[in-house]
mmCIF file of the N, C-alpha and C atoms, coordinates in Angstrom:
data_MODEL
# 
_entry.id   MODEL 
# 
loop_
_atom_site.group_PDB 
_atom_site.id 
_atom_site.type_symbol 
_atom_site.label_atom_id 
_atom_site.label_alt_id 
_atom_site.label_comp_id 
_atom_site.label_asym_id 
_atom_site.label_entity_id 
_atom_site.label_seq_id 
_atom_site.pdbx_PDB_ins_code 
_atom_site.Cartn_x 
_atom_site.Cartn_y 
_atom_site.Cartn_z 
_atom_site.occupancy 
_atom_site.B_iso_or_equiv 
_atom_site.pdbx_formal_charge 
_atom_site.auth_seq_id 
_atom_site.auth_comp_id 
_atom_site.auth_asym_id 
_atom_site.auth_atom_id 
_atom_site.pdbx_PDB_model_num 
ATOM 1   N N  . UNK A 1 1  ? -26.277 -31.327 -15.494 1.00 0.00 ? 1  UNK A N  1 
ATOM 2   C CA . UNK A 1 1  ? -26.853 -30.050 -15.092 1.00 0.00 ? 1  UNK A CA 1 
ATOM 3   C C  . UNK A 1 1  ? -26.957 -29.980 -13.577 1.00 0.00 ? 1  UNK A C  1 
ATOM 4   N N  . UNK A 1 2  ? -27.447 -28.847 -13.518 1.00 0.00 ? 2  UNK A N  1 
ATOM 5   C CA . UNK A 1 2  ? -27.381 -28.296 -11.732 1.00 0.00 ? 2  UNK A CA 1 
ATOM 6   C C  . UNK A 1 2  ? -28.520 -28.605 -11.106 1.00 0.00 ? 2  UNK A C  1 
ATOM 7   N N  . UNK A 1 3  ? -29.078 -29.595 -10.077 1.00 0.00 ? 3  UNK A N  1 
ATOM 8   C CA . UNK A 1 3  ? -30.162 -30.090 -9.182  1.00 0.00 ? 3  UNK A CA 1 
ATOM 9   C C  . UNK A 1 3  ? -29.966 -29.056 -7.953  1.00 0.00 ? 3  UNK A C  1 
ATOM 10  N N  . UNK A 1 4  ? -31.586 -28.779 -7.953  1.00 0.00 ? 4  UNK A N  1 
ATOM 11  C CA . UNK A 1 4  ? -31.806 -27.873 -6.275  1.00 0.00 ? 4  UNK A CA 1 
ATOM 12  C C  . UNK A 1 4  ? -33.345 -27.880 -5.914  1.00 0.00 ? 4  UNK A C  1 
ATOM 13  N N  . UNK A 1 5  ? -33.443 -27.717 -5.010  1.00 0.00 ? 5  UNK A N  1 
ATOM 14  C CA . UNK A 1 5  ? -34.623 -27.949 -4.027  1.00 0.00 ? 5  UNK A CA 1 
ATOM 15  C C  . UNK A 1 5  ? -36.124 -26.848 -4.627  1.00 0.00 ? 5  UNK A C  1 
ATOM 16  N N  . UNK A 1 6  ? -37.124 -27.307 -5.358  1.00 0.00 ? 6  UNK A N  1 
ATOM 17  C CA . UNK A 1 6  ? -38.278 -26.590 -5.218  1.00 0.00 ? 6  UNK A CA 1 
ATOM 18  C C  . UNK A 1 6  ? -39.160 -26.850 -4.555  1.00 0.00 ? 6  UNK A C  1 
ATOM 19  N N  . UNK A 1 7  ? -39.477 -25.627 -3.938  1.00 0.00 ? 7  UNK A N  1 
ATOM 20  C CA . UNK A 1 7  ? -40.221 -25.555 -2.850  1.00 0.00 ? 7  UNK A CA 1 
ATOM 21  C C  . UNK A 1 7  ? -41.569 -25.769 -3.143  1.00 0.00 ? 7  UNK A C  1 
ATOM 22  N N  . UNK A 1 8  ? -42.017 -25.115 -4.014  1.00 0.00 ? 8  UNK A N  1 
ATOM 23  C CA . UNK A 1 8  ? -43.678 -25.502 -4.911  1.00 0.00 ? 8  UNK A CA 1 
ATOM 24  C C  . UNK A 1 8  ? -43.845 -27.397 -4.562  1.00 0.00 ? 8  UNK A C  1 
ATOM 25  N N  . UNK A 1 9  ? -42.637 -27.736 -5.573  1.00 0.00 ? 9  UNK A N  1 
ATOM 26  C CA . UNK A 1 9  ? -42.487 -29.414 -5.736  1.00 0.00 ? 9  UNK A CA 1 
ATOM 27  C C  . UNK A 1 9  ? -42.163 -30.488 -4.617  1.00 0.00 ? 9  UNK A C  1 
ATOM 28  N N  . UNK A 1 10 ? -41.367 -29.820 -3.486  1.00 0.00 ? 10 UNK A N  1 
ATOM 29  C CA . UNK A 1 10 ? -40.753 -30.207 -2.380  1.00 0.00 ? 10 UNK A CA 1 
ATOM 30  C C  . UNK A 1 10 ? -40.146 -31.361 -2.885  1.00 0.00 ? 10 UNK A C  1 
ATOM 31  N N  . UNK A 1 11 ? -39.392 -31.238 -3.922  1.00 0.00 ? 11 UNK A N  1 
ATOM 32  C CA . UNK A 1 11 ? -38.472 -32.016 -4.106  1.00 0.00 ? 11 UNK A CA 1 
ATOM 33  C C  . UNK A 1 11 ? -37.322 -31.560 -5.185  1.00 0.00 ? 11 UNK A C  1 
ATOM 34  N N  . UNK A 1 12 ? -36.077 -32.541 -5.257  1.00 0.00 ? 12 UNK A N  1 
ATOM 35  C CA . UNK A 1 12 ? -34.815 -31.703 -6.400  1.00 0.00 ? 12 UNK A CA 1 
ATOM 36  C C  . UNK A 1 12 ? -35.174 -31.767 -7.137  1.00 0.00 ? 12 UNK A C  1 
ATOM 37  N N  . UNK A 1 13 ? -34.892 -31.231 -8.044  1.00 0.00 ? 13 UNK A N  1 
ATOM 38  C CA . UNK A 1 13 ? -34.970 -30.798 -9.973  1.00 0.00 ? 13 UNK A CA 1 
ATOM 39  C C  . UNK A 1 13 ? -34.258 -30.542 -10.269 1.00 0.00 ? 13 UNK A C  1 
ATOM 40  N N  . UNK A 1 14 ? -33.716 -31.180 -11.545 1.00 0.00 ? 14 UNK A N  1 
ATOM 41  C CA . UNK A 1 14 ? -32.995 -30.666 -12.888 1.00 0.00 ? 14 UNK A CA 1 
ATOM 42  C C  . UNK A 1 14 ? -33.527 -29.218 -13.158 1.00 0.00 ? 14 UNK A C  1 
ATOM 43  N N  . UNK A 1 15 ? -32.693 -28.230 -12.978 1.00 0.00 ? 15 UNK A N  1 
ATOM 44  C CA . UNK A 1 15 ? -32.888 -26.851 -13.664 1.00 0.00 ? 15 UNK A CA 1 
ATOM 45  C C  . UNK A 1 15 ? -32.964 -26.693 -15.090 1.00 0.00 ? 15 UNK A C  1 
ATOM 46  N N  . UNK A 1 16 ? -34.041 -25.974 -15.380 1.00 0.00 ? 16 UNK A N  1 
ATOM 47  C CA . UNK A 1 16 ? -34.096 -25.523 -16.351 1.00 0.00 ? 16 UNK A CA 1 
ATOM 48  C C  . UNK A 1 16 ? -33.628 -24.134 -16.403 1.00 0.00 ? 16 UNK A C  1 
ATOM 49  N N  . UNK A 1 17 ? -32.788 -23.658 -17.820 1.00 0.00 ? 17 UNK A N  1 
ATOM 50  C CA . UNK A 1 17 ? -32.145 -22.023 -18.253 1.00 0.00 ? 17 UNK A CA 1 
ATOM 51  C C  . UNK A 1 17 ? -31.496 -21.618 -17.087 1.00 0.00 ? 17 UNK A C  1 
ATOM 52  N N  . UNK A 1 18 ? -30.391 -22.786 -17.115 1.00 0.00 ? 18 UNK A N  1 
ATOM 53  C CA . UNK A 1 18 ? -29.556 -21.942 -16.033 1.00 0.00 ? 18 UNK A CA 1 
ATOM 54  C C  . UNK A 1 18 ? -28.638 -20.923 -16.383 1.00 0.00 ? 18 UNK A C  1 
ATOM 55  N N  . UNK A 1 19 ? -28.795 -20.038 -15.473 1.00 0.00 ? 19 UNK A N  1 
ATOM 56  C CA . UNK A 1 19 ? -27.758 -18.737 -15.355 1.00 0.00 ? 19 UNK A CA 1 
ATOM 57  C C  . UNK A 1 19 ? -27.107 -18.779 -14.424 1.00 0.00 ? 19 UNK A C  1 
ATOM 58  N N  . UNK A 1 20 ? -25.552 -18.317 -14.603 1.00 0.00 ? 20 UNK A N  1 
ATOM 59  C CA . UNK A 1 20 ? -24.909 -18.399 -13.532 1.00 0.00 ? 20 UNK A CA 1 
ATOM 60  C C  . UNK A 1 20 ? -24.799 -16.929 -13.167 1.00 0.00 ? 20 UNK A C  1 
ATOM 61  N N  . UNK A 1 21 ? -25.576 -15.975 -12.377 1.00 0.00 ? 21 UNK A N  1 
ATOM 62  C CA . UNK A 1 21 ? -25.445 -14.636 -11.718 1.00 0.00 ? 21 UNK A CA 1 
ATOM 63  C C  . UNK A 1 21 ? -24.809 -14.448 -10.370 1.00 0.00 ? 21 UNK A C  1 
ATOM 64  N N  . UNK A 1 22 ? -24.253 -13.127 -9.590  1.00 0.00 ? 22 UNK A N  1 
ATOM 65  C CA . UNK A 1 22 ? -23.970 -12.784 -8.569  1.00 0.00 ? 22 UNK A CA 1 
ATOM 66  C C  . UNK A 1 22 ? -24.545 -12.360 -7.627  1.00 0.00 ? 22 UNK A C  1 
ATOM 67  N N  . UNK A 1 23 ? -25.095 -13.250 -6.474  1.00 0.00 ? 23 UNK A N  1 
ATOM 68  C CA . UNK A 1 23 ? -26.049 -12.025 -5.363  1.00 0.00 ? 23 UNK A CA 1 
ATOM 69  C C  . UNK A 1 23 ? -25.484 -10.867 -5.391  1.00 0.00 ? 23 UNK A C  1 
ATOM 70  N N  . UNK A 1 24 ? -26.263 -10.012 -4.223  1.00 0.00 ? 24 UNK A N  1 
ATOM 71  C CA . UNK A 1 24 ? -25.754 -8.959  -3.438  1.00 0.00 ? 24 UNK A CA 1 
ATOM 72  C C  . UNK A 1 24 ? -24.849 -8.735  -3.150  1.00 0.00 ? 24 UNK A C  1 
ATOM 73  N N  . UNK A 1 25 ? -24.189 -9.969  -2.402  1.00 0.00 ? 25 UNK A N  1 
ATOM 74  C CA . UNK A 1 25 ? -23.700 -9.838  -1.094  1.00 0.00 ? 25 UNK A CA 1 
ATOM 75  C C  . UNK A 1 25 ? -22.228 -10.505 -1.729  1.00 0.00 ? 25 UNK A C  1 
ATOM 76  N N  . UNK A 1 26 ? -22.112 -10.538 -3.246  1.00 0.00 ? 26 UNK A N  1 
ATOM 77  C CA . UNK A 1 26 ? -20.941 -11.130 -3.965  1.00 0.00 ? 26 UNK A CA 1 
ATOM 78  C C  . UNK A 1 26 ? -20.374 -12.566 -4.249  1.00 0.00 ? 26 UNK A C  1 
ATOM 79  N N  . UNK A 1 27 ? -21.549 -13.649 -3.692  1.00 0.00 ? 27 UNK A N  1 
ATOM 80  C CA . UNK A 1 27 ? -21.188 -14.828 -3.512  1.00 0.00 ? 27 UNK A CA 1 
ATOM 81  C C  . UNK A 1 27 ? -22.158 -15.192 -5.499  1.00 0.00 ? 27 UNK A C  1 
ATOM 82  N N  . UNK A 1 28 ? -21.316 -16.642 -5.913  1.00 0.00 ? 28 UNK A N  1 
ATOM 83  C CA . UNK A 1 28 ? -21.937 -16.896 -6.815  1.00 0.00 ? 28 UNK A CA 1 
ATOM 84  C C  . UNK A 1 28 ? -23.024 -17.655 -6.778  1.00 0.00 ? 28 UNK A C  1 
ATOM 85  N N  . UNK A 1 29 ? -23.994 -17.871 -7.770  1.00 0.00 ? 29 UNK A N  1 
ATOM 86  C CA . UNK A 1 29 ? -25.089 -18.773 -7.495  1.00 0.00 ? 29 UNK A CA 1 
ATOM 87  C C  . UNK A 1 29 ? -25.853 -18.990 -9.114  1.00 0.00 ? 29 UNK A C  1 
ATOM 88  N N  . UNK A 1 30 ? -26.419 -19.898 -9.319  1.00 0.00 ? 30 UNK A N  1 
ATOM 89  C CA . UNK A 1 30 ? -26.999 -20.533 -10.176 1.00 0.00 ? 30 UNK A CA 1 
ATOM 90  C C  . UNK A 1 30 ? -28.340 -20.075 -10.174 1.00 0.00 ? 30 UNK A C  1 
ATOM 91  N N  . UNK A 1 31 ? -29.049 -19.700 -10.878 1.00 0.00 ? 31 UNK A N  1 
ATOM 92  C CA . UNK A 1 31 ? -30.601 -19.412 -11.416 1.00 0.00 ? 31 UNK A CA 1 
ATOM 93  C C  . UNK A 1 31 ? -31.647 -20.089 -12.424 1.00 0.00 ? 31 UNK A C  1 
ATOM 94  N N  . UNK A 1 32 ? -32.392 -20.715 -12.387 1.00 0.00 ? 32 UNK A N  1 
ATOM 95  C CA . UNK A 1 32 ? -33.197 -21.355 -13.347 1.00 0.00 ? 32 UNK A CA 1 
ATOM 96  C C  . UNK A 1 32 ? -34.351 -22.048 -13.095 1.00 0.00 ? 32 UNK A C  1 
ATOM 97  N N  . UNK A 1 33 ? -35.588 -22.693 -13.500 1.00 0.00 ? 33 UNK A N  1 
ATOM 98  C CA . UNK A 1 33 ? -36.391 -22.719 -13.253 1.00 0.00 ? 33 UNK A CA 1 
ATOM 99  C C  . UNK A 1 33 ? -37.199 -24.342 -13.022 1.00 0.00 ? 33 UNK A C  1 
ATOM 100 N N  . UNK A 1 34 ? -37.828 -24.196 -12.423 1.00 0.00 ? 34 UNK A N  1 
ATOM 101 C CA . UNK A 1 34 ? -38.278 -25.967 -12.457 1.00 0.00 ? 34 UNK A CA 1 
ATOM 102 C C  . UNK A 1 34 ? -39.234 -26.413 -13.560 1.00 0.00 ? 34 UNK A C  1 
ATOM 103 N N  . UNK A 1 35 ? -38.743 -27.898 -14.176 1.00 0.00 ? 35 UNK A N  1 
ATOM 104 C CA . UNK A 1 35 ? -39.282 -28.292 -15.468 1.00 0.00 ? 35 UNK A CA 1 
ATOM 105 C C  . UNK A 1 35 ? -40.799 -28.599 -15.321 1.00 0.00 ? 35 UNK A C  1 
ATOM 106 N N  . UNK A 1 36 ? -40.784 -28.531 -13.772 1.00 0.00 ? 36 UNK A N  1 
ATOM 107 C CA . UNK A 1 36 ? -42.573 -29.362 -13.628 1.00 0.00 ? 36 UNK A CA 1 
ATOM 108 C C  . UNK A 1 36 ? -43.142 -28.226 -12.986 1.00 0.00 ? 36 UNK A C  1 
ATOM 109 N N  . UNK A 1 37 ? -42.978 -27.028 -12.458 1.00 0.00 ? 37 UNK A N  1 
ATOM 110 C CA . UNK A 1 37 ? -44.002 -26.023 -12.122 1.00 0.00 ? 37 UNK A CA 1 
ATOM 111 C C  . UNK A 1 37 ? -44.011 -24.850 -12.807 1.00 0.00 ? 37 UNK A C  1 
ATOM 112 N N  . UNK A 1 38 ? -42.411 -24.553 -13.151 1.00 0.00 ? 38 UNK A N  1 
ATOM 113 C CA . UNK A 1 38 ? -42.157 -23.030 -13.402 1.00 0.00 ? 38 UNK A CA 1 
ATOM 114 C C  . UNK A 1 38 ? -41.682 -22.436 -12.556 1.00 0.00 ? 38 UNK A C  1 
ATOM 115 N N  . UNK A 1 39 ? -41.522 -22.599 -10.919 1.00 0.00 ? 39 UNK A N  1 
ATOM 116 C CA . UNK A 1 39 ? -40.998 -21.827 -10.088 1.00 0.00 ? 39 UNK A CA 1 
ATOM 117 C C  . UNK A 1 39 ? -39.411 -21.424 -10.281 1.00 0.00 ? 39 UNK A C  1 
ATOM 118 N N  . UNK A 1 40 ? -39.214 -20.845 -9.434  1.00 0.00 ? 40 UNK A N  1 
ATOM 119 C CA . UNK A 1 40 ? -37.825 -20.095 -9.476  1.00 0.00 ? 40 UNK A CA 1 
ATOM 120 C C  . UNK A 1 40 ? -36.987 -20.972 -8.989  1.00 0.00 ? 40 UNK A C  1 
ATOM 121 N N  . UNK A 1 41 ? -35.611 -21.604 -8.883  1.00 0.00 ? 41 UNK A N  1 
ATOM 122 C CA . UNK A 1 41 ? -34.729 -22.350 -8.315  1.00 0.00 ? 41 UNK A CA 1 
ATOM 123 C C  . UNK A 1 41 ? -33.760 -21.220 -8.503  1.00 0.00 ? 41 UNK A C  1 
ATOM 124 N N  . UNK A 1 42 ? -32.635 -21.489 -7.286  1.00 0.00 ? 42 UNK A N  1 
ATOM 125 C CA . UNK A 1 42 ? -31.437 -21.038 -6.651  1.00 0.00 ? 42 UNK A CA 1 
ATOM 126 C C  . UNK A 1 42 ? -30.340 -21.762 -6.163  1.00 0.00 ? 42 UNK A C  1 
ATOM 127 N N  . UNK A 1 43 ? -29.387 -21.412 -6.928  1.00 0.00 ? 43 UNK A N  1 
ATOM 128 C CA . UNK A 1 43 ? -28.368 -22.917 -5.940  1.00 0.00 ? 43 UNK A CA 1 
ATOM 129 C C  . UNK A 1 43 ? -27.054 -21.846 -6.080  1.00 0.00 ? 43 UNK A C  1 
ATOM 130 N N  . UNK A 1 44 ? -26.843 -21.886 -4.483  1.00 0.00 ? 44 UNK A N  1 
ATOM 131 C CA . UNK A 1 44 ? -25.430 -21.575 -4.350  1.00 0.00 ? 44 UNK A CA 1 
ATOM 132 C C  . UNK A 1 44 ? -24.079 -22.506 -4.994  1.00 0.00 ? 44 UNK A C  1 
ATOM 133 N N  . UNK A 1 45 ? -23.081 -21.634 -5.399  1.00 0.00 ? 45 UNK A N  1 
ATOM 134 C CA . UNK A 1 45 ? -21.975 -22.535 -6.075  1.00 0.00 ? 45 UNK A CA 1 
ATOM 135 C C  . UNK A 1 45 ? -20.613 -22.074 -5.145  1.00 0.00 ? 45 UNK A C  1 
ATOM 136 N N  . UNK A 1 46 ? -19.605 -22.894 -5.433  1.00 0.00 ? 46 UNK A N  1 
ATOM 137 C CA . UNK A 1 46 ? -18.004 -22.572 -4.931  1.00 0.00 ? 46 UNK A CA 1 
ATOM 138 C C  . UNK A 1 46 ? -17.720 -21.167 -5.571  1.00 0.00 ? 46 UNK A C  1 
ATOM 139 N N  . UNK A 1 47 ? -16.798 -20.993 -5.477  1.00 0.00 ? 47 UNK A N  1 
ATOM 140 C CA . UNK A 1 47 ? -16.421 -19.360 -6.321  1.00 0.00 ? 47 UNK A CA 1 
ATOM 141 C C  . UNK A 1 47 ? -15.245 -20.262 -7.183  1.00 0.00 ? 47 UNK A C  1 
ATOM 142 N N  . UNK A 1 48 ? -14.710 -19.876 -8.175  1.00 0.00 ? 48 UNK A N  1 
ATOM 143 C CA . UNK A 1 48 ? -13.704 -20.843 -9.078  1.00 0.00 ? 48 UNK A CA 1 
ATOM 144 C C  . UNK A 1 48 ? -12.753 -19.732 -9.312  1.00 0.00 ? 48 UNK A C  1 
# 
């Protein structure tokens, strides 16, 4: 699975319910949540 930085935790996490959605601005990125607070995680990806 996909690891990224929570800020609540100040440290990486295994995402939880990741989604892979499109910003704004058309770039791709990963969505899902941290297993130990609940906060929001974000991780930019390559485009494939």
């Amino acid at each position: 699975m996909a690891e990224a930085y929570c800020v609540k935790c100040k440290a990486k996490k295994e995402m939880q319910d990741v989604k892979e959605v499109t910003s704004k601005n058309g770039r791709p990125m990963l969505k899902g949540t941290c297993p130990t607070c609940g906060g929001k995680l974000n991780l930019f990806i390559k485009k494939s």
